[in-house]
Structures are given as C-alpha cells and as structure tokens.
TIRO-268880 format. One line per 5 residues: number of its first residue (from 1); their letters; for each residue x, y, z of N, C-alpha, C. Coordinates in Angstrom, 2 decimals, m for minus. Each point is the difference from the previous one (the first is absolute). Layout:
<recs>
NUM> A> X Y Z X Y Z X Y Z; ...
</recs>
This chain:
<recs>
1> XXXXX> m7.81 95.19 101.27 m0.83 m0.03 m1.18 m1.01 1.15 0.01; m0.59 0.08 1.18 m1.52 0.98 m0.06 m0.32 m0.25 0.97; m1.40 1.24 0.33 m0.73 0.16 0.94 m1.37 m1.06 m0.95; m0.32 m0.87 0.87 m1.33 m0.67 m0.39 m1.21 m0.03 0.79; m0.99 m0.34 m0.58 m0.74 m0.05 0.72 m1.43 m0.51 m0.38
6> XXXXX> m0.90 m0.87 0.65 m1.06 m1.07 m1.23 m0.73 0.28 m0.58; m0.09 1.29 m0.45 m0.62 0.86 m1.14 1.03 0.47 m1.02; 1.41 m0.58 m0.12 0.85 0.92 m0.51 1.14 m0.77 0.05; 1.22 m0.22 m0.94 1.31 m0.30 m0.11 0.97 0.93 m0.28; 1.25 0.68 0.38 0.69 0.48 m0.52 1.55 m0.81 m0.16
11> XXXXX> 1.05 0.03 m1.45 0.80 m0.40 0.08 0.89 0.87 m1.05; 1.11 m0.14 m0.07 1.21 0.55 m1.04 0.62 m1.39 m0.59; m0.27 0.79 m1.83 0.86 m0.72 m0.93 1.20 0.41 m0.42; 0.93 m0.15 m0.32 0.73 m0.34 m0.41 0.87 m0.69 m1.35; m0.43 0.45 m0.99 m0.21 m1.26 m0.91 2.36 m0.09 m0.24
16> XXXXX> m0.37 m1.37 0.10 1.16 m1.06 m0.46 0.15 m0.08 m1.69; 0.76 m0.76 m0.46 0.10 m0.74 m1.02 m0.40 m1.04 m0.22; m0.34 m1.16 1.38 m1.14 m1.23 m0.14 m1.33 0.44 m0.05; m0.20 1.56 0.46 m1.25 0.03 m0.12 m0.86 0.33 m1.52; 0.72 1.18 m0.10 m0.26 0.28 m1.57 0.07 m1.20 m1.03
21> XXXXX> 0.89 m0.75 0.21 0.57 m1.18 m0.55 m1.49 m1.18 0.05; m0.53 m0.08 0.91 m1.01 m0.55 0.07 m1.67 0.34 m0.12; 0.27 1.21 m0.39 m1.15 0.45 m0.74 0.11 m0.25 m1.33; 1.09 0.32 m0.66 0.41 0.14 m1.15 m0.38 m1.74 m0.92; 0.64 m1.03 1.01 m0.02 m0.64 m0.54 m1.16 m0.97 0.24
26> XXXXX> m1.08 0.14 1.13 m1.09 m0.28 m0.21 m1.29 0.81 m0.72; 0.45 0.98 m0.42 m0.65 0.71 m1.45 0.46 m0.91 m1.42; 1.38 0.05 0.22 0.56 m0.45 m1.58 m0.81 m1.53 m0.45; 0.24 m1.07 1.45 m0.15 m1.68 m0.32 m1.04 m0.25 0.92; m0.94 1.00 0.65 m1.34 m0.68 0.52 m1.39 0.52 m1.02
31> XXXXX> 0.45 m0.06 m1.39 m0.94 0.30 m0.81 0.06 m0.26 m1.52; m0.83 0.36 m0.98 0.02 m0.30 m1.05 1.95 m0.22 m0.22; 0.88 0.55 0.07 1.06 0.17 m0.15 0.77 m1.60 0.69; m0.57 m0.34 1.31 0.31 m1.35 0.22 m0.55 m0.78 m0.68; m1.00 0.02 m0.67 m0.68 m1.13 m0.81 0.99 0.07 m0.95
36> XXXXX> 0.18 0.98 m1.05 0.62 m0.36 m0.85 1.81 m0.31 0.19; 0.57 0.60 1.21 1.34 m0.59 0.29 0.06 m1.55 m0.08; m1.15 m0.26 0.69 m0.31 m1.49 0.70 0.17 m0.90 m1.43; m0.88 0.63 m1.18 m0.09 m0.57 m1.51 1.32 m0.43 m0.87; 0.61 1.41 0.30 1.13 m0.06 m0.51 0.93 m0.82 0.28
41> XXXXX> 0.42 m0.39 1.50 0.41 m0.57 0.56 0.38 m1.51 m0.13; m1.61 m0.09 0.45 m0.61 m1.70 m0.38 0.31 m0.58 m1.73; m0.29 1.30 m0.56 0.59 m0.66 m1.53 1.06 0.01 m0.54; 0.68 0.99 0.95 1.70 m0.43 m0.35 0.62 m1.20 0.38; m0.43 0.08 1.31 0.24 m1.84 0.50 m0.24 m0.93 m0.85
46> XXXXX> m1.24 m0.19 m0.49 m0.55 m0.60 m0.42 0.63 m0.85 m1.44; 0.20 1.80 m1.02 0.77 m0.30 m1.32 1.26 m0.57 0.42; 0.81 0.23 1.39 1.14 m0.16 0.01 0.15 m1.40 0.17; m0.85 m0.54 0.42 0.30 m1.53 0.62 m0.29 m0.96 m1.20; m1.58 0.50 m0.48 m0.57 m0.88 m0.93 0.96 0.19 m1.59
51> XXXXX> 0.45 1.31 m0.16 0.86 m0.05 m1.11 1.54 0.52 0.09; 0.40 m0.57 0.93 1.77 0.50 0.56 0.85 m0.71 m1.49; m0.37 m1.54 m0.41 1.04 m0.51 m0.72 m0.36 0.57 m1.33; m1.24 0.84 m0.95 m0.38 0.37 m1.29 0.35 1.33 0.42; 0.38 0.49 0.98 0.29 1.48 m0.13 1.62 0.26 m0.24
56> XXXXX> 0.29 1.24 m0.88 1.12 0.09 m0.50 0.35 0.71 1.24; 1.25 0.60 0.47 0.67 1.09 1.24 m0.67 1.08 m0.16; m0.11 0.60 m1.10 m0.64 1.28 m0.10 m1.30 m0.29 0.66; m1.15 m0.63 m0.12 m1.10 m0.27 0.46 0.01 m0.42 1.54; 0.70 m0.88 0.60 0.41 m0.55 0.70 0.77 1.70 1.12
61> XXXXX> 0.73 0.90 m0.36 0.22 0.75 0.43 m1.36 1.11 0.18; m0.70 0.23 m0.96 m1.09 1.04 m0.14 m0.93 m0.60 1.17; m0.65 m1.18 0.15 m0.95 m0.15 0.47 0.77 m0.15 1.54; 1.24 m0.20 0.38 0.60 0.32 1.34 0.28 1.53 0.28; m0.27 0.65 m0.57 0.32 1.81 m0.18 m1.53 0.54 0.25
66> XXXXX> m0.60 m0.67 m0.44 m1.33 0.71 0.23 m0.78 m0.76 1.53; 0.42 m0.82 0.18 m0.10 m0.95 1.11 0.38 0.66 1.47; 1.22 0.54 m0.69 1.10 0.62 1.64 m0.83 1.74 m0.31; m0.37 m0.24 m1.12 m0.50 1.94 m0.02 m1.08 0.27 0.85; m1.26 m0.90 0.11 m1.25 0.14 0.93 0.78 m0.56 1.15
71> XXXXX> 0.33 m0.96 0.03 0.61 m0.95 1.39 0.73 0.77 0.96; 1.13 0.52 m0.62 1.35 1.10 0.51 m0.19 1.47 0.19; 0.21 m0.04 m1.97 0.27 1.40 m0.01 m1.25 1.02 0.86; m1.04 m0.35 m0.39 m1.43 1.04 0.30 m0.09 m0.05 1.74; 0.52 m0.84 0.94 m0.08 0.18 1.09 1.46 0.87 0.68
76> XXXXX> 0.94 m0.18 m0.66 1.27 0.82 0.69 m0.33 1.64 m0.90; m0.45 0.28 m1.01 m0.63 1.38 m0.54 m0.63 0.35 1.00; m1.20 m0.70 0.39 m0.93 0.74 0.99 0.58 0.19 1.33; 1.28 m0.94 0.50 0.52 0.44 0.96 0.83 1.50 0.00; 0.89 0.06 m1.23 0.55 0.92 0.03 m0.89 1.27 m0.10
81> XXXXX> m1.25 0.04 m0.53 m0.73 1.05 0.06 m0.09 0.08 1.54; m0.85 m0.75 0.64 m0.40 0.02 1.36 1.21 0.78 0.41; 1.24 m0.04 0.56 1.34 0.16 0.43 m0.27 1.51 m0.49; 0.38 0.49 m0.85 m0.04 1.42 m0.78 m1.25 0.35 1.01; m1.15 m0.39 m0.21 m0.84 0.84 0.63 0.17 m0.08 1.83
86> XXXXX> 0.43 m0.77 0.58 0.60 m0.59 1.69 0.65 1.44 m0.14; 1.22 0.01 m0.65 0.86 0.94 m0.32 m0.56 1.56 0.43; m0.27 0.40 m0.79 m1.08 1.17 m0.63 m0.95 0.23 1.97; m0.63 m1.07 m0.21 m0.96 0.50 1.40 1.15 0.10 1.45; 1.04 m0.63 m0.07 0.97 m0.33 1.04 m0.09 1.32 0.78
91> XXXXX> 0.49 1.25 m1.01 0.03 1.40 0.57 m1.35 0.67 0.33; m0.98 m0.66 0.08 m1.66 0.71 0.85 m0.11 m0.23 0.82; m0.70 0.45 0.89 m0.53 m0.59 1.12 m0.99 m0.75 0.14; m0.35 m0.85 0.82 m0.55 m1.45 m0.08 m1.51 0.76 0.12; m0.95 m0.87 m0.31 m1.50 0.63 m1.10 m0.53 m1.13 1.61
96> XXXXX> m1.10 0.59 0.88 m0.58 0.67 1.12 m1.54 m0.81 m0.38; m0.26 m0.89 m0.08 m1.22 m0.55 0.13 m1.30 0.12 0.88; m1.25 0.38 m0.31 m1.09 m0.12 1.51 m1.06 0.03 m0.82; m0.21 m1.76 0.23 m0.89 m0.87 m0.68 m1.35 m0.27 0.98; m1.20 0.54 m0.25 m0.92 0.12 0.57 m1.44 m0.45 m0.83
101> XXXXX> m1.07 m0.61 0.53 m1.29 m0.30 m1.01 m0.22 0.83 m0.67; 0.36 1.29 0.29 m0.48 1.14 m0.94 1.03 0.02 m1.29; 1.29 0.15 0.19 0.81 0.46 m1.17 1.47 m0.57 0.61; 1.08 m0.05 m0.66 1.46 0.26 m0.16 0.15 1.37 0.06; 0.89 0.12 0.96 0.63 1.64 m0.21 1.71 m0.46 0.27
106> XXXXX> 0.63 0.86 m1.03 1.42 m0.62 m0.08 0.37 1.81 0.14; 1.34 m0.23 0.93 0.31 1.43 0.08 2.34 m0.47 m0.42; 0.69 1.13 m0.05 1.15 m0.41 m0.36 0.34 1.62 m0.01; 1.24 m0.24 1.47 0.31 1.51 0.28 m1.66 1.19 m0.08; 0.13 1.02 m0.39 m0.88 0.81 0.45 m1.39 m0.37 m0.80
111> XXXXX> m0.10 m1.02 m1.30 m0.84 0.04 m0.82 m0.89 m1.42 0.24; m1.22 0.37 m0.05 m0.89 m1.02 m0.07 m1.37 m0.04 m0.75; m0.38 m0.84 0.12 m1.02 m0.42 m1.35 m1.25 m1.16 0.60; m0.75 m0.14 m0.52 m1.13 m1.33 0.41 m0.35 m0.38 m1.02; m0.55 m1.37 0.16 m0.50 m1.16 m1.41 m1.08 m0.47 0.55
116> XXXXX> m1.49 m0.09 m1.05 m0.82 m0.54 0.70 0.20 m1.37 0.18; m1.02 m0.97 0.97 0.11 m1.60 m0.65 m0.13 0.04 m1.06; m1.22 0.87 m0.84 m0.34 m0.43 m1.30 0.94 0.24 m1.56; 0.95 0.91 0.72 1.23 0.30 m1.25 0.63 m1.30 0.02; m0.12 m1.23 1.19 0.70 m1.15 m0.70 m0.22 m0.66 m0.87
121> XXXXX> 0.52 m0.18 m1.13 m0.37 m1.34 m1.13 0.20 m1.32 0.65; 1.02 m0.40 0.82 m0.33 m1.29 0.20 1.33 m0.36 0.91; m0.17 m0.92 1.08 1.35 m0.58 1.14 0.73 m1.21 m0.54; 0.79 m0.16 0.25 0.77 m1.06 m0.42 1.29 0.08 1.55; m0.07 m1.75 0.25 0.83 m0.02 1.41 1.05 m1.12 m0.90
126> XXXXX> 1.41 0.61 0.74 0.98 m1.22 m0.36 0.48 m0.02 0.99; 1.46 m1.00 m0.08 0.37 0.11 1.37 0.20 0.68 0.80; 0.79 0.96 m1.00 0.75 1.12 0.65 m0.96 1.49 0.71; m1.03 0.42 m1.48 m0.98 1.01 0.51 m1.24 m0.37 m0.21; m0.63 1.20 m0.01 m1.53 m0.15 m0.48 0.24 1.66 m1.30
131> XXXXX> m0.55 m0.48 m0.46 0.01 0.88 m1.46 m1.43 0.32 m0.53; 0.09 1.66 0.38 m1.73 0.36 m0.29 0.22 0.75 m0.95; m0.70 m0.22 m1.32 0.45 1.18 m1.06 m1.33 0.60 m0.09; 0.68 1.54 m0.73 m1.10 0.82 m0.41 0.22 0.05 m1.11; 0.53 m0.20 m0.64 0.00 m0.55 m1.58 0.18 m1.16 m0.77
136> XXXXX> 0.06 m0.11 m0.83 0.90 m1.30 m0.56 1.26 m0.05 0.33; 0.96 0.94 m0.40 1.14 0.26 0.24 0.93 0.46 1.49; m1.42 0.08 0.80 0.73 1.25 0.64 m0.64 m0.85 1.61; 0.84 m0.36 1.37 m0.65 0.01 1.39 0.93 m0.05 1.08; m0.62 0.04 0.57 0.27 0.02 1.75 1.00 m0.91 0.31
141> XXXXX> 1.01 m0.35 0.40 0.75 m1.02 0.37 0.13 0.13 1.50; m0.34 m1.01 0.41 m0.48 m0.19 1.60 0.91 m1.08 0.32; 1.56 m0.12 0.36 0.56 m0.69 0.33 m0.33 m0.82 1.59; m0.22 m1.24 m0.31 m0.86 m0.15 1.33 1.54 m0.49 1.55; 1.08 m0.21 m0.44 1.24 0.63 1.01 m0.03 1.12 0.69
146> XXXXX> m0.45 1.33 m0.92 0.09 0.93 0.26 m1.16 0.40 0.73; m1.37 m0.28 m0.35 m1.05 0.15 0.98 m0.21 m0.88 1.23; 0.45 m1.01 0.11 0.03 m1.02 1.39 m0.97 m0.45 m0.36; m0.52 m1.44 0.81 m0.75 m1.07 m0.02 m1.39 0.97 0.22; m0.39 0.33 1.21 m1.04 0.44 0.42 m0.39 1.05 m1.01
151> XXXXX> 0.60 0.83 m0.57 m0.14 1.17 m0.78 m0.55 m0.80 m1.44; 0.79 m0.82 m0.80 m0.48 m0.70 m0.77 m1.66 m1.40 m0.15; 0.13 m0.09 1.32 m1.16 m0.66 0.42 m1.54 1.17 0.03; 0.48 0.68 0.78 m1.22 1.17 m0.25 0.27 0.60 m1.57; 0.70 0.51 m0.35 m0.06 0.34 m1.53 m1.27 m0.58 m1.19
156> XXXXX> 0.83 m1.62 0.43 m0.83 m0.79 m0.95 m1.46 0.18 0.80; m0.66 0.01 0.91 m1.39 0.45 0.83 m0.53 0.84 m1.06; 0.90 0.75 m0.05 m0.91 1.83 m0.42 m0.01 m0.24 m1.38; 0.96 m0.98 m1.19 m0.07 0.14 m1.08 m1.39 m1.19 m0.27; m0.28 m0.95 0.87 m1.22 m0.84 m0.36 m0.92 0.82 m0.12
161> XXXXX> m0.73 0.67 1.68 m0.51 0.72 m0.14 m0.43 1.29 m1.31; 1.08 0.38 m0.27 m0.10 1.62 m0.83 0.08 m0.24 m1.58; 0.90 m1.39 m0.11 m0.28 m0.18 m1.57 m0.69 m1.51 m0.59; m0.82 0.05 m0.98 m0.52 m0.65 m0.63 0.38 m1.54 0.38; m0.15 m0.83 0.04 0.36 m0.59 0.10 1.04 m1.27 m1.05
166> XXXXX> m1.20 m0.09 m1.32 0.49 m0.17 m1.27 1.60 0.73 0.28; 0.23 0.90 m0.15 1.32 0.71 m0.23 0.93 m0.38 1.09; 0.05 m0.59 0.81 0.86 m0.17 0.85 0.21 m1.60 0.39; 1.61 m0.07 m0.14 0.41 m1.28 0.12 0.90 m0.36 1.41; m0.27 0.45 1.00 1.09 m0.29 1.42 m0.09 m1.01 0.19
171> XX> 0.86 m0.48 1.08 m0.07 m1.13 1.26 m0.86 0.13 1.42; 0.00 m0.72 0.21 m0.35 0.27 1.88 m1.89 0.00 m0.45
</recs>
C-alpha cells in the first residue's frame, strides 16, 4: 500500500466499477433526489394497492412503469455509467494518495497535485469508501479495501480533525 507513518498515510486507488458505482449512487438517493424517489415510490404502491380494481390496464401499467423507472431503471443507468467510467480509468495508473493534517497530495505516474482540508465540501462514509468531495459533483473516492483497515482508521483521524465537523458524516 505505502510508506506510513503517524503524521502521514500513504495509499493507491484504483477506482473499480463498485466504486464509482457507489459514489454515484449515494449522490443520486442520499439526497433531495432520495426523498423524492422515496415519494414516488410510496405513491405508486400506494395508488396501486388502494386503487388496483378502479384502475383500467393502461393506468395499472403506467403507474408500474414509472414505479420500475426510479426503482430499476435509474439504478442499472447509473451503473452502466459507473462501468464506462471503471472502463475509461482501467488504462491509468492508479492515483497515489498522502493524506496528512496539512493537505491531500494525490500524485498518478509523473503528475501530482495537493487539496487543502479546506477545499473539502463535505465526507460521506459507506460501506465500501469514504467520499470527500470538492464539489457538489465532483470527489475523492477512498475505497476503504483498497486503503486497509489501519489506513482507513487513521484517514477518518485526520478528516475529524481537518474538517468541520457539521460536514462530515463517518463511522468509528
């Protein structure tokens, strides 16, 4: 993984298709966007049960189409995006982490870069990673397989420490 040391973590990502995959889709349904899946959802059920025998097929079909569309369709889309992008990164070389109180510095083949703590908007931990964005759109995918137990244990250290706290949602 890396040279470490208790001022300092280093590890290599890698990104997968579960990983991207799981950013993606805790952006899409851990927010306004899950509330309203959740709506939709609940009221398709809902019409379907409470009015299955006054509904004609056509209705009866629509409100199961829009049902499997948030339910189904919108999670195998975001997979296939994820995949395309797995794809796409497959041919780079794996992105060089060294996560320190001071900053992130991510290097990949000859090129490297640093992020302050304070360019983070906000952490978010799932099972799989920890997910630090610097935008709305846009973060860090920290597959925590790929960093090891100990590496992920100190990680989350330096992100209490360095960011806000409001903004950050981990474990441990």
């Amino acid at each position: 993984m890396g040279d470490n040391n208790k001022d300092s973590i280093k590890f290599d990502v890698k990104l997968r298709t579960k990983d991207i995959f799981s950013l993606m889709f805790n952006y899409s349904y851990f927010g306004l966007m899950g509330i309203v899946t959740a709506v939709i959802c609940i009221a398709c059920i809902v019409l379907y049960v409470l009015k299955f025998r006054e509904m004609d097929m056509a209705g009866k079909i629509i409100i199961f189409a829009v049902f499997l569309i948030y339910m189904a369709i919108n999670p195998i889309m975001l997979y296939t995006k994820a995949k395309k992008q797995a794809a796409a990164s497959e041919k780079e070389k794996p992105v060089t982490y060294e996560v320190s109180s001071e900053n992130i510095v991510m290097g990949q083949g000859v090129r490297r870069d640093s992020c302050p703590w304070g360019a983070i908007l906000k952490v978010r931990e799932t099972r799989q990673a920890l997910l630090l964005y610097i935008s709305k759109y846009t973060a860090f995918i920290w597959p925590k397989d790929q960093m090891g137990e100990e590496n992920t244990v100190k990680a989350r250290e330096f992100i209490r420490s360095s960011v806000p706290g409001k903004r950050v949602r981990i474990k441990g």
